[in-house]
C-alpha positions in Angstrom: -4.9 27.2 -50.4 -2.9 24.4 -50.9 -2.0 24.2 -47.0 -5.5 24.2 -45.9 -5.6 20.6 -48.4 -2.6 19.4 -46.4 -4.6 20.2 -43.3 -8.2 19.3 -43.9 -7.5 15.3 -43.3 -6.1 16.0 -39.8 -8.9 18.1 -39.2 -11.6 15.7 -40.2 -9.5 12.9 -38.2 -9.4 14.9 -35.3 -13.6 15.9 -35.4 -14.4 12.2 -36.0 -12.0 10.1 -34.5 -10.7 12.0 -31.4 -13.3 11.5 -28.9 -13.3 7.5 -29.5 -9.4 8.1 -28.6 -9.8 9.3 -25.1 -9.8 7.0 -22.6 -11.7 6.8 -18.7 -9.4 7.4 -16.3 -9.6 5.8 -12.4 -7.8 7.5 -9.3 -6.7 4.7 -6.9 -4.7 6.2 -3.5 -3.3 3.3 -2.5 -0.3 2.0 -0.2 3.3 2.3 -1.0 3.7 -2.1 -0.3 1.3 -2.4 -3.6 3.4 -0.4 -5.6 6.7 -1.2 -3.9 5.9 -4.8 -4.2 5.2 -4.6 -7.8 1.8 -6.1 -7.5 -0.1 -2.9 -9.2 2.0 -3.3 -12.0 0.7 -7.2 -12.7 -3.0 -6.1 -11.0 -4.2 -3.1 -13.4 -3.1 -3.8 -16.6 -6.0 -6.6 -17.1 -8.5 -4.1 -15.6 -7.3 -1.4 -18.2 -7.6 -3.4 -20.9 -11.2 -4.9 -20.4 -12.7 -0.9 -19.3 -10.6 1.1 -22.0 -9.5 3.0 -18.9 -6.8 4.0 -17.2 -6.1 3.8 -12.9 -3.9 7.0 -11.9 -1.9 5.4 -8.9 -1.4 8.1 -5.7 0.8 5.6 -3.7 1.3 6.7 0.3 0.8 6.0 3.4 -2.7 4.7 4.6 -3.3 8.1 6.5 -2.7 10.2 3.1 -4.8 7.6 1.2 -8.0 8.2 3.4 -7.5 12.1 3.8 -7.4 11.9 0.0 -10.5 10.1 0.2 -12.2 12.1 2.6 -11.3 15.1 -0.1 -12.8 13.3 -2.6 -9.4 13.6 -4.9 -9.7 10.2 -5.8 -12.3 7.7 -6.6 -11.2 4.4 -5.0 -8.8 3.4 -2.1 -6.7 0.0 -1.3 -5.5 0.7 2.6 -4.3 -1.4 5.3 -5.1 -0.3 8.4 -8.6 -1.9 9.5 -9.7 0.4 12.3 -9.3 4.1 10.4 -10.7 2.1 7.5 -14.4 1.8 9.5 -13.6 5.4 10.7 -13.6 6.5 7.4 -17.3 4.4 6.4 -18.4 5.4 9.5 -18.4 9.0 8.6 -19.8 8.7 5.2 -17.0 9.2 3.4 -16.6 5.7 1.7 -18.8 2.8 0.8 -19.1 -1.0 -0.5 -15.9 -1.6 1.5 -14.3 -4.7 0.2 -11.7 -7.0 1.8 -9.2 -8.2 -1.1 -6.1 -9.7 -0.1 -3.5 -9.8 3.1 0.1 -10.9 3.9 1.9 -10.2 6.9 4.6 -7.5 9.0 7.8 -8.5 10.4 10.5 -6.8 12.3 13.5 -6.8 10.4 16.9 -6.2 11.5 20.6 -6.6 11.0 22.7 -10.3 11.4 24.5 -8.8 13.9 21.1 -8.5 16.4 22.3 -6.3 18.8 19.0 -6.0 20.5 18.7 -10.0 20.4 15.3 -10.1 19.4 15.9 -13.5 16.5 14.9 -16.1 19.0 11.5 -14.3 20.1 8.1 -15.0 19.2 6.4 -12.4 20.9 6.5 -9.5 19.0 5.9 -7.2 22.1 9.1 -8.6 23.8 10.8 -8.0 20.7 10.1 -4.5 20.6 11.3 -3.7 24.0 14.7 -5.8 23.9 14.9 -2.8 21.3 14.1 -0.4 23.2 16.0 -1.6 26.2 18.9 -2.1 24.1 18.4 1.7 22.5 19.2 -0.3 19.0 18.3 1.9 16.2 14.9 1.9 15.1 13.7 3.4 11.7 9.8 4.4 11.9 7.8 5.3 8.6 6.8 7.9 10.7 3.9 9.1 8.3 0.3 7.6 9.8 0.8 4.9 7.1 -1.1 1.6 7.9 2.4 0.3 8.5 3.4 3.2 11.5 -0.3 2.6 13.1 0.1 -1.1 13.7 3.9 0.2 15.0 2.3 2.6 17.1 -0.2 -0.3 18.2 2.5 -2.2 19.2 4.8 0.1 20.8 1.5 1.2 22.6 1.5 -2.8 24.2 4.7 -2.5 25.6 4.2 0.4 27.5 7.1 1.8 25.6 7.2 5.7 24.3 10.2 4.9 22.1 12.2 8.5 22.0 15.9 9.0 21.9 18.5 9.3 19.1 18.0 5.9 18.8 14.6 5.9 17.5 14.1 8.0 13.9 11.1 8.6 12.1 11.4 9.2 8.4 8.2 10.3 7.1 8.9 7.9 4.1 7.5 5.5 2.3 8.4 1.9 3.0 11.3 1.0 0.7 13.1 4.3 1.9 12.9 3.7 5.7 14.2 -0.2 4.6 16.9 1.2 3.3 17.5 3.8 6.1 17.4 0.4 8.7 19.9 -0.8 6.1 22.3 2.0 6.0 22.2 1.9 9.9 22.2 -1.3 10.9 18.9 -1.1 12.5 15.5 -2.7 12.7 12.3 -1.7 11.4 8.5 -2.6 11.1 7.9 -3.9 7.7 5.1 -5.4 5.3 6.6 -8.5 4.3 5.4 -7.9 0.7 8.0 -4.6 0.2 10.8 -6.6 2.7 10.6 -9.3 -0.4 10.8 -6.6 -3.5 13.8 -5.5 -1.6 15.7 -7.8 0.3 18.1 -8.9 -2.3 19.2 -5.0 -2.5 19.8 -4.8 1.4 21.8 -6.7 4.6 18.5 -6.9 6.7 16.9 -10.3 7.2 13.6 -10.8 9.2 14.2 -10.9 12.7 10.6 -11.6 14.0 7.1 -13.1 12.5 4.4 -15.5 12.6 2.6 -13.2 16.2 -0.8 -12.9 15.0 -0.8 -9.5 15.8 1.3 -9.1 12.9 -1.6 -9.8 10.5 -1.8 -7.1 7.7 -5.1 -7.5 5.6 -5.8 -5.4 3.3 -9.4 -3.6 1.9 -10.5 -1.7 -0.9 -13.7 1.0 -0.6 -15.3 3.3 -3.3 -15.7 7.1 -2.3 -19.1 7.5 -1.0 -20.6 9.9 -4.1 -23.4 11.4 -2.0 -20.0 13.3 -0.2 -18.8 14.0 -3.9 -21.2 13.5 -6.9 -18.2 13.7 -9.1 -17.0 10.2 -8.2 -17.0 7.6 -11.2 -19.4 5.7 -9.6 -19.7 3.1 -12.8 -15.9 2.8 -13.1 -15.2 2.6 -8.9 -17.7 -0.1 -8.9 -16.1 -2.4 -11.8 -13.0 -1.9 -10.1 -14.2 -3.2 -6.3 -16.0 -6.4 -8.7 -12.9 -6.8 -10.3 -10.7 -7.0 -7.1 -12.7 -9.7 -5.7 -13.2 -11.8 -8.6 -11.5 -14.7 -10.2 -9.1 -13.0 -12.7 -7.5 -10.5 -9.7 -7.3 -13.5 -7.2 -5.5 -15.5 -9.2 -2.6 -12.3 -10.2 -2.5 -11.8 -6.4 -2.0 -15.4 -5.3 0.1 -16.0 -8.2 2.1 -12.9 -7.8 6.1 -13.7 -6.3 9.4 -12.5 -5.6 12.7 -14.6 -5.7 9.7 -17.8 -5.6 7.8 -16.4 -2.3 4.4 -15.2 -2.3 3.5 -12.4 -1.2 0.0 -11.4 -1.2 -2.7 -14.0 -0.5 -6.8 -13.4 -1.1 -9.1 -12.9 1.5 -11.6 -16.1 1.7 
C-alpha cells in the first residue's frame, strides 16, 4: 500500500504531463560540407527552438541524400548538385524546391605541387597537369554532389583518370581531405569543409575562382503524394525558414579562422 502512495505522483505526472513532453521531430539528409563545416550546428538550433522540434541530421553524399528522398526516409533534403536535384522534382519525388545558399570548390593540393597546377586558372588544365603528371588524386568516390561536379570535370578533359594514382574513397569529405593530406595529394573540395579543416592539414588551395567551380546549394520538401507520411506542416516551416531573414543572416554570418563560408542565394 504504501508503495503504490510513493508511485501514484509519477503516475499522474506521467498521464498529464508526458504528452506536452514529446517533441516533433524533422529528418533532414543533407551533405557532409553542412555538417563538416559546422554550419547545421549554428542553422537548426533557432528552428528547434521556435517549432518545439527537433531535425534528425542524415549527413552524406548528395546521391544518398536523394535516394533517401526518393524512399521517403526523410522529410526534407539540403543537396548540392543542381542537375540530379531537377531529376529528382522531375520524377515526383520532391517539391517546393528552394535555392538557399552557395560557396564554391577548389582543387587543393600539397606546397610541394608536383603536378604544377598553382599558377592555373582553368580548372580543366589543372586537372590534366594531374593526370599527366599521375600525381595522386583522392576522389570522394560516393555520387556526392562533390564527386559529380569531379566527374563533370574530369568528363571536360577528356580524361578517364584510372591508375594507382587516382583513389576513390567512398568517404565523406573531411576523410578524403585528410587521405590528400596523408598522401601528399590533391583533391576536389567544397571550400566550406577545406576551411573547417585546413588548420588540421598541409594542403592549401591550389586552384579557384573558374566559374565552373560554383557550388550552390538547394533545399526541397519530399513530395507527400509519393509518401503521405511526410510532415508536411513541419517540411514546409523549415523551407520558410531557410530563406528567411533569421537563416540568412546565421549563414552569411557564419566563419572559420575570419572567412566566410556560405553566402545566400539573392
Amino acid at each position: 500500500m504504501k508503495r503504490i502512495k510513493i508511485l501514484l505522483p509519477f503516475l499522474i505526472i506521467t498521464l498529464f504531463c508526458g504528452p506536452a513532453l514529446s517533441i516533433e521531430h524533422l529528418r533532414l539528409a543533407t551533405t557532409t560540407s553542412t555538417d563538416n563545416s559546422g554550419l547545421l550546428a549554428e542553422l537548426l538550433p533557432p528552428f528547434e527552438q521556435a517549432n518545439d522540434c527537433q531535425v534528425d541530421v542524415i549527413a552524406v553524399g548528395t546521391g544518398k541524400a536523394i535516394k533517401l528522398g526518393e524512399n521517403g526516409d526523410v522529410d526534407v533534403i539540403l543537396v548540392h548538385a543542381r542537375s540530379k536535384e531537377d531529376q529528382f522534382v522531375a520524377a515526383g519525388y520532391g517539391i517546393d524546391r528552394r535555392d538557399v545558399m552557395y560557396n564554391d570548390f577548389v582543387i587543393l593540393g600539397p606546397v610541394a605541387d608536383l603536378a604544377k597546377i598553382k599558377s592555373v586558372d582553368d580548372v580543366v588544365e589543372a586537372m590534366k597537369r594531374i593526370a599527366t603528371a599521375h600525381a595522386t588524386f583522392v576522389s570522394r568516390g560516393d555520387d556526392s554532389g562533390t564527386h559529380t561536379r569531379e566527374k563533370q570535370l574530369w568528363s571536360a578533359t577528356g580524361v578517364t583518370p584510372t591508375g594507382s594514382w587516382y583513389l576513390e574513397a567512398g568517404r565523406g569529405m573531411g576523410d578524403v581531405i585528410i587521405m590528400a593530406s596523408e598522401r601528399q595529394g590533391y583533391t576536389l573540395s567544397d571550400r566550406g569543409t577545406y576551411l573547417a579543416f585546413r588548420e588540421k592539414i598541409p594542403l592549401r588551395i591550389a586552384v579557384a575562382g573558374d566559374s565552373r567551380l560554383f557550388n550552390p546549394y538547394g533545399a526541397i520538401m519530399i513530395n507527400p503524394k509519393k509518401h503521405p507520411h511526410v510532415k508536411v506542416d513541419l517540411s514546409r516551416k523549415f523551407l520558410n525558414y531557410l530563406t528567411d531573414t533569421e537563416a540568412r543572416k546565421i549563414i552569411t554570418g557564419f566563419r572559420k579562422g575570419g572567412e566566410q563560408l556560405f553566402y545566400v542565394t539573392e
